[in-house]
C-alpha positions as CSV (number, residue, x, y, z in Angstrom):
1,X,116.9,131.5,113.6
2,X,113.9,129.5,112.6
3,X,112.6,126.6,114.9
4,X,111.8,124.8,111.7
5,X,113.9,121.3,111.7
6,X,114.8,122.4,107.6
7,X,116.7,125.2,109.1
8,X,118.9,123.5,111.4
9,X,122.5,121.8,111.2
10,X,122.0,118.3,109.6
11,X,118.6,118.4,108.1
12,X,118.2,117.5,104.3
13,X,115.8,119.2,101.7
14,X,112.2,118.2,102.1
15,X,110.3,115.3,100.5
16,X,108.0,116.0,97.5
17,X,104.6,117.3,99.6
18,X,101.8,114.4,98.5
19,X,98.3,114.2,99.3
20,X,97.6,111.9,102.4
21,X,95.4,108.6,102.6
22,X,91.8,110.3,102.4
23,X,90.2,110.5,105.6
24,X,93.6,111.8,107.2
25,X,91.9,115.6,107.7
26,X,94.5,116.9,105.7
27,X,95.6,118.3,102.5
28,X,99.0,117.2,102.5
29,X,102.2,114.9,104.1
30,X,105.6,116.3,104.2
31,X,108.3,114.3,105.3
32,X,111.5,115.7,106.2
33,X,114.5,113.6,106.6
34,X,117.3,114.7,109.0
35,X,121.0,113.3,109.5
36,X,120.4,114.5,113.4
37,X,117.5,112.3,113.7
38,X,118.8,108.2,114.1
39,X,115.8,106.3,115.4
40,X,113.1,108.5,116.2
41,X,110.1,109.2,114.0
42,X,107.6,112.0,115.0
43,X,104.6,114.1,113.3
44,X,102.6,116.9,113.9
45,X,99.8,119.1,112.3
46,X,101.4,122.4,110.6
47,X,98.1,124.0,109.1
48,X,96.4,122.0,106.5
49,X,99.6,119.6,106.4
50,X,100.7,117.4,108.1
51,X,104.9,116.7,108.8
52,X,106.6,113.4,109.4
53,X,110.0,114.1,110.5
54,X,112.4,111.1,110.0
55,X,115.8,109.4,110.0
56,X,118.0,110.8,106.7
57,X,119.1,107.1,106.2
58,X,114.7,105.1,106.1
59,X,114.4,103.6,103.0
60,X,111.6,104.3,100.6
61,X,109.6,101.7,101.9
62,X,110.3,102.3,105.7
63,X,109.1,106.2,104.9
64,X,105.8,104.8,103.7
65,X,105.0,102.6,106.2
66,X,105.8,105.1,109.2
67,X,104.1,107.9,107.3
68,X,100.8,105.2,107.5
69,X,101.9,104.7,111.4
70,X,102.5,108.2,111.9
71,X,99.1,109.6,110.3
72,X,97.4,106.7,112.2
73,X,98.6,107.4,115.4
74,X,97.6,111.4,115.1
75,X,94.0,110.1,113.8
76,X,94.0,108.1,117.2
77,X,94.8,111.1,119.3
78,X,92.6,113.4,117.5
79,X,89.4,111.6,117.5
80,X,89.9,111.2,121.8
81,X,88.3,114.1,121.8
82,X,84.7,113.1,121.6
83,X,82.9,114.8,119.3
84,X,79.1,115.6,120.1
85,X,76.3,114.9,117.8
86,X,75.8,118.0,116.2
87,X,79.2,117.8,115.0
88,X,78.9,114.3,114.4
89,X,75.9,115.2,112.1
90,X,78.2,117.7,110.4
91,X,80.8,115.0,109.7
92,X,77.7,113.1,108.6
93,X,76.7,115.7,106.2
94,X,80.3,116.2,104.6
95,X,81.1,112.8,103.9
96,X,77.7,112.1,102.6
97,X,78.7,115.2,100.2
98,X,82.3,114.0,99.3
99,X,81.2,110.2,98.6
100,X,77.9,110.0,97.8
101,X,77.1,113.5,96.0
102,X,74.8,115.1,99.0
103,X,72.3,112.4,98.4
104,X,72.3,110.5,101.7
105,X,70.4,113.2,104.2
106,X,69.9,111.5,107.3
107,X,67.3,113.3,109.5
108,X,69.6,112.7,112.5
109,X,72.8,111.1,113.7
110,X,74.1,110.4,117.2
111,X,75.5,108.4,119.5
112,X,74.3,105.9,121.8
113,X,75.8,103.9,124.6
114,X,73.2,100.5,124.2
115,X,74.6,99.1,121.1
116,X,77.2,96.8,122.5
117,X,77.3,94.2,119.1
118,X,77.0,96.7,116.4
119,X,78.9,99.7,115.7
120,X,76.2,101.8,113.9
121,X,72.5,101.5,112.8
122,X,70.8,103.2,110.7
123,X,66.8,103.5,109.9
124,X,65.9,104.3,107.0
125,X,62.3,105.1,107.1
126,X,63.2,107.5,109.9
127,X,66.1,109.1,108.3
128,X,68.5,108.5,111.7
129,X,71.7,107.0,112.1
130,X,73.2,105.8,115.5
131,X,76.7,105.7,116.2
132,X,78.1,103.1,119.1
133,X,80.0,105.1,121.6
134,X,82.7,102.6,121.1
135,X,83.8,104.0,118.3
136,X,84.6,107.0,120.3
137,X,88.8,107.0,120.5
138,X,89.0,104.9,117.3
139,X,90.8,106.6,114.0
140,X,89.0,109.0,112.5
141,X,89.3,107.2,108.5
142,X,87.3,103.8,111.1
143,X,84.6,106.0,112.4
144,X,84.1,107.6,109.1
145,X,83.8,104.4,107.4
146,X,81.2,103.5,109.9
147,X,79.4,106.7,109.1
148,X,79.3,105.9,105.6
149,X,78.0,102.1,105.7
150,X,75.1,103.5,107.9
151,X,74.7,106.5,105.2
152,X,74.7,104.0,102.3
153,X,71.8,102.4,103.9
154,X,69.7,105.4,103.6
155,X,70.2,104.8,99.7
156,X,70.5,101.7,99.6
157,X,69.0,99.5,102.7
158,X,70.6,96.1,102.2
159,X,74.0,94.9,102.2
160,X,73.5,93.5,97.8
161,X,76.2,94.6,95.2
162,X,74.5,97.7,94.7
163,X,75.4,99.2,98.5
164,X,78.8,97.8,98.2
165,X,79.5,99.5,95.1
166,X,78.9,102.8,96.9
167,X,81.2,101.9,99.5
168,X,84.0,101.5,96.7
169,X,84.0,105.2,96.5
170,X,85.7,105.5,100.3
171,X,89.4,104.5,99.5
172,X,89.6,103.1,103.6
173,X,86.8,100.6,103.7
174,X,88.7,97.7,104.0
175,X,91.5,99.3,106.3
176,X,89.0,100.5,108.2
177,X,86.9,97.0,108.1
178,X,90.1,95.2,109.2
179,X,90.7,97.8,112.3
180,X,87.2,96.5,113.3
181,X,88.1,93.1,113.1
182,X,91.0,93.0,114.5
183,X,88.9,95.3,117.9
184,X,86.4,92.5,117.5
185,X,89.2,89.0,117.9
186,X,90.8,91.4,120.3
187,X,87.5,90.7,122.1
188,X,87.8,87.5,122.3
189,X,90.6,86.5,123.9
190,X,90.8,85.1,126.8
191,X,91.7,86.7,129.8
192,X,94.9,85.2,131.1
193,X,94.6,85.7,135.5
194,X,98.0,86.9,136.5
195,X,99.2,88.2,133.5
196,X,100.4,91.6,133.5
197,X,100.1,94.5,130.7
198,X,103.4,95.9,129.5
C-alpha cells in the first residue's frame, strides 16, 4: 500500500493542481484535504510540486491563506541554507532573464557582511551587485525581490517611474517590500529587560 495520504482511509480526492505565487521554486500546489487530519496543516516538496495537506472541513478562504503560510514557511527553511555567490550570481542571471528579458548582466554579485542599513547595492558603472548577508534566512520571493531592485538599477540607476515600472513585472514586490518593513520596525523596538521569549 502506497504511503501517499490519497491512498489512505479518510482522505478525499485532490484539489485542482494550480500554479504557485511566482518565486515559490515550483511549478505547482496541490492541496489534499483529509477527514483524518482535524487541526494540523503540513507541506512538503514532491518533485516540481509542492503539497499542502489539510483538514477536509478549511474553508476556501482558510485553504488559501495556509497555502500562502505554508509555501512561506518552506521558502524560510529553504533559503537557511546559504547560498554562495556563484550561485547567487546564477539566481542573478535567471531572474534577470525571467523579468527583465536577459538585459540586466551584472558583471558580479555577492554578498557582503558591511552593509548593516541597506539590503543590497548595486554599481552600475562597474556592473556589480552586493547582497547584505542579512538577507541570508529570509524567503526566497524577499531576497529575490532584493536581487531585482539592485538588477533594475543596472538599466535603470534611479528610483523615477521608469525603474518602478520594471519592478511591476515581479508579482512579490510589495509582499516582499512589506516583509522588509516589517524586519526593519521589528528593529526598532525596544528591548524590554526581563522579558522573556516564548
Amino acid at each position: 500500500m502506497s504511503a501517499d495520504p490519497l491512498h489512505r482511509a479518510g482522505a478525499l480526492p485532490r484539489t485542482p493542481t494550480s500554479p504557485p505565487p511566482s518565486g515559490a521554486g515550483t511549478s505547482a500546489i496541490e492541496v489534499r484535504r483529509s477527514t483524518r487530519r482535524r487541526r494540523t496543516v503540513s507541506a512538503y516538496r514532491e518533485g516540481d510540486r509542492t503539497v499542502v495537506l489539510i483538514p477536509a472541513r478549511m474553508s476556501e478562504a482558510e485553504e488559501q491563506r495556509w497555502v500562502r503560510v505554508m509555501l512561506d514557511k518552506l521558502a524560510a527553511q529553504e533559503s537557511k541554507r546559504v547560498l554562495g555567490d556563484a550561485e547567487l550570481a546564477e539566481r542573478a542571471e535567471r531572474l534577470s532573464g525571467q523579468y527583465f528579458d536577459g538585459r540586466a548582466r551584472p558583471a558580479s554579485v555577492r554578498w557582503v557582511t558591511n552593509q548593516n542599513t541597506r539590503w543590497g547595492s548595486c554599481t552600475p558603472s562597474e556592473g556589480s551587485i552586493r547582497l547584505s548577508h542579512r538577507l541570508q534566512g529570509m524567503p526566497e520571493y524577499v531576497v529575490d525581490y532584493v536581487l531585482l531592485h539592485e538588477l533594475a538599477h543596472l538599466l535603470v540607476p534611479g528610483h523615477g517611474p521608469r525603474f518602478w515600472r520594471l519592478l511591476e513585472a515581479y508579482p512579490r514586490t510589495e509582499r516582499a517590500r512589506g516583509y522588509l518593513e516589517g524586519v526593519v520596525a521589528a528593529d526598532r523596538l525596544p528591548h524590554v529587560p526581563g522579558a522573556r521569549s516564548e
